[in-house]
N, C-alpha and C positions, 0 to 999 in steps of 0.2 A: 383612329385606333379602334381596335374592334374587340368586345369583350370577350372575357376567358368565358370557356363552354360552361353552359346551362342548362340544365332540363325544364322547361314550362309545364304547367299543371293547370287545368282549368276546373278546379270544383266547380261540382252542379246547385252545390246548399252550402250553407255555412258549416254543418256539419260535418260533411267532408274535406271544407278548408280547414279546419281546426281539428282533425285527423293527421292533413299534412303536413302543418307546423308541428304537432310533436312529435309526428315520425324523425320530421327533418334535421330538427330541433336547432342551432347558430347557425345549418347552413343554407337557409332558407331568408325571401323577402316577399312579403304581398305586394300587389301588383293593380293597382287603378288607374289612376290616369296615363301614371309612366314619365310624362314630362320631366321631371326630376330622377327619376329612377332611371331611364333609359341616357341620360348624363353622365349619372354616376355611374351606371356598367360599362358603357362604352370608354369613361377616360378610367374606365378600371381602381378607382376610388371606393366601387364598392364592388365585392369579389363575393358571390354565392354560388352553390351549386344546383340551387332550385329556386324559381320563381312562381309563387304560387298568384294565378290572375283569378280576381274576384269577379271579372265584366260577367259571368254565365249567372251568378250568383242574384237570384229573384229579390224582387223587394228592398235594393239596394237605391232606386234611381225614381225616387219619389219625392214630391214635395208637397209641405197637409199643413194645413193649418188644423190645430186641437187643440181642445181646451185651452186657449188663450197660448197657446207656445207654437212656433213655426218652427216643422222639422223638416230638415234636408239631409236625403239619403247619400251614402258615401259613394255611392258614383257618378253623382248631380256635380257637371261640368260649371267652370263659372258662364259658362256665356249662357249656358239654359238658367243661371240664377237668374241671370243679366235682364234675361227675355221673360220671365215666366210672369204671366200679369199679377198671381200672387201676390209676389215678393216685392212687383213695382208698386201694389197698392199698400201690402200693411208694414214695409221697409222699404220706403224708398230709396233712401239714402244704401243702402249696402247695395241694393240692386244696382247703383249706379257707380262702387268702387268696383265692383265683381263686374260690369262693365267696361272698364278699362283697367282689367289686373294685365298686364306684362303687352302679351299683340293679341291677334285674333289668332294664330294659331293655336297660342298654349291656353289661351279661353278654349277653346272649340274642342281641347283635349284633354288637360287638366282639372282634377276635380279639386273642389275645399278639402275633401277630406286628405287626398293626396300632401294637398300644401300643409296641411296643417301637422299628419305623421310626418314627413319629411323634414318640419323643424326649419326650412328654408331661412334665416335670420333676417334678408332682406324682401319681405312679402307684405302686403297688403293686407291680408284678413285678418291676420291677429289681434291687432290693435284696436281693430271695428269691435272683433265679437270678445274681445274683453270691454271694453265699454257697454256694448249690449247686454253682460251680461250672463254669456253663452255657456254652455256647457256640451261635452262630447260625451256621445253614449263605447264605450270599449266592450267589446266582447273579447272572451279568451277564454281556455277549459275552466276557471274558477268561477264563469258565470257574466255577468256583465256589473259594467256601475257607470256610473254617471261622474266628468270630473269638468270642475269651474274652468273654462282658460283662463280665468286668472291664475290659477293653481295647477295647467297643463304643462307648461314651457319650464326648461329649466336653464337654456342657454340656444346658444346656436346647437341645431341640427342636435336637440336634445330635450325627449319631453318625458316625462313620466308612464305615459304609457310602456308595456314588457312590450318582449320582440314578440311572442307569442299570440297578443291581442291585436284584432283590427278593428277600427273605427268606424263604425257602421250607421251612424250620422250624428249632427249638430242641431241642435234643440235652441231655440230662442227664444224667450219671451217679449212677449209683444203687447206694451206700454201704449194704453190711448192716448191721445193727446202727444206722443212722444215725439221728436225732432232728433237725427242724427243726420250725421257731416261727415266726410274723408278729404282732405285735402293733401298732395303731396307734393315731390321735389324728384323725377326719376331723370335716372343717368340709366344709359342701356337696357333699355325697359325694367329697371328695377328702380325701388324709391329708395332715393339716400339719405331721406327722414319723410315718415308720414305721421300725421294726426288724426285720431278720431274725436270728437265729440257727442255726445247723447244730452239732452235736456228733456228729462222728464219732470212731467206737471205732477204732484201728488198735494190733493187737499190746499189750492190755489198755489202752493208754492212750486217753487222752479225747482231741481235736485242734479246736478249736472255731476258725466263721468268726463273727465277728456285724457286719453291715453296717445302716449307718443309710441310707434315704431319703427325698424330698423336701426334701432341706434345702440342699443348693446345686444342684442341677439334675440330678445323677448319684451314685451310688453311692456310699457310701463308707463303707473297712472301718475299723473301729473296734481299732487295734493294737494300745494297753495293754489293753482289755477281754478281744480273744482273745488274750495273753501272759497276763492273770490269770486266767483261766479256763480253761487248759492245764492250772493246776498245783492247779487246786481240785478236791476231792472234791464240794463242797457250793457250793451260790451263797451268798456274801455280800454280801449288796445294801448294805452300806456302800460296799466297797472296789471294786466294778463302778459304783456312780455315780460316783467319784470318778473313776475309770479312766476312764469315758465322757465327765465333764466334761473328765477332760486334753483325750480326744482331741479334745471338740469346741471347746475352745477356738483350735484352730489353723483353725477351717471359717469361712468366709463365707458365714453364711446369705443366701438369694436373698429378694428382698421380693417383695410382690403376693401372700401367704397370709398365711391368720389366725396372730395373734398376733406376739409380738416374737421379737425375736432370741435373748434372755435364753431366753422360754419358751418355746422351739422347743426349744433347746437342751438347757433340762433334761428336758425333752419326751422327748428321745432318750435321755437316762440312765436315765428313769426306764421306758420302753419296754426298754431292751437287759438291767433287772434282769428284768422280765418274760417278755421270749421265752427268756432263758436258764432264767427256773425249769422254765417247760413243757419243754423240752429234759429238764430233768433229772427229770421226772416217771416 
């Protein structure tokens, strides 16, 4: 199937893409990786009349470590996360989910920031950079702000960001001493449940996040899990499955991925005993 007619736009600054979006105003979509977007137009799921592409758009395709936060620009692909010695030295661990997000094609074209406007419910990096932490920088005519992924997502293929703002990159802080994990369970290069884990050291003790993914469309932290793994020296994969069954029995998992409800679920338990042992290695 081939999309309904579109005009493309290449701004040269950010200021002339945020020109286009309010000439254009609902019938307009920014444009970065595309992977997802070039999906939706073609099976005509998403119908605009203008496509505004950020690729011309300078200072979008960086990666810095500052004052103690690693930032990644919104047009930083996963497989340059994947590769960048950066990211392999002060996040291992993400470097190495952003490694095998989907194949090597939609690495090698797809950015974070893409996946992350796009809302995609069954993706990989949500669940990491809410653990970590993370927050998205938004620009749009009112300015810019800074917002938690914990507090980004509000469902499938639905985040808080306006249509008029684009994400112009993702901000990390970066914990010494820190340890993070992704482990998952994919069906047709997508995960039909994933976990993250983070164990950060503060003032000798341990402080663990561990967030489960694609299971109801957005993020979600696993509370008894990181309550029992505060106070552990050692993982006990009894007592963390069971923690993880509590928590997932309060979630409603999303249909339309492989497997059931049941085995998604223990899916996740048995994922969150996992990324915590690598944590603790």
């Amino acid at each position: 199937m081939k999309p309904r007619r579109f005009e493309f736009h290449s701004p040269a600054s950010i200021e002339d893409a945020l020109a286009l979006a309010g000439r254009f105003e609902d019938e307009f979509m920014f444009y970065a990786g595309g992977t997802e977007a070039l999906i939706g137009l073609k099976e005509r799921v998403i119908g605009v009349g203008h496509v505004i592409n950020l690729k011309k758009i300078p200072g979008l395709k960086e990666i810095r470590l500052d004052a103690g936060k690693l930032h990644i620009g919104a047009l930083v692909t996963h497989q340059e996360i994947a590769d960048s010695p950066l990211v392999q030295d002060v996040l291992p661990g993400y470097a190495v989910l952003s490694n095998n997000v989907a194949n090597i094609r939609v690495r090698s074209a797809g950015t974070l920031a893409g996946n992350l406007c796009f809302a995609e419910p069954n993706a990989d990096p949500p669940s990491m950079l809410a653990a970590l932490d993370a927050e998205v920088v938004l620009l749009g005519a009112q300015g810019v702000r800074s917002v938690p992924v914990r507090g980004y997502f509000e469902g499938p293929y639905c985040t808080v960001r306006e249509e008029a703002e684009f994400m112009t990159e993702i901000v990390i802080p970066i914990m010494k001493g820190s340890r993070s994990a992704y482990r998952k369970v994919v069906y047709l290069n997508r995960p039909s449940a994933g976990v993250a884990a983070v164990r950060n050291v503060v003032n000798d003790a341990a402080a663990w996040e561990v967030w489960a993914g694609s299971i109801t469309g957005m993020p979600e932290r696993l509370d008894r899990v990181c309550a029992l793994l505060d106070g552990l020296d050692a993982v006990d994969e009894a007592k963390i499955m069971d923690a993880a069954a509590q928590d997932m029995a309060e979630r409603d998992v999303m249909e339309g991925v492989y497997g059931s409800e049941a085995y998604r679920k223990h899916l996740v338990a048995v994922l969150a005993v996992r990324s915590a042992m690598e944590c603790m290695q």
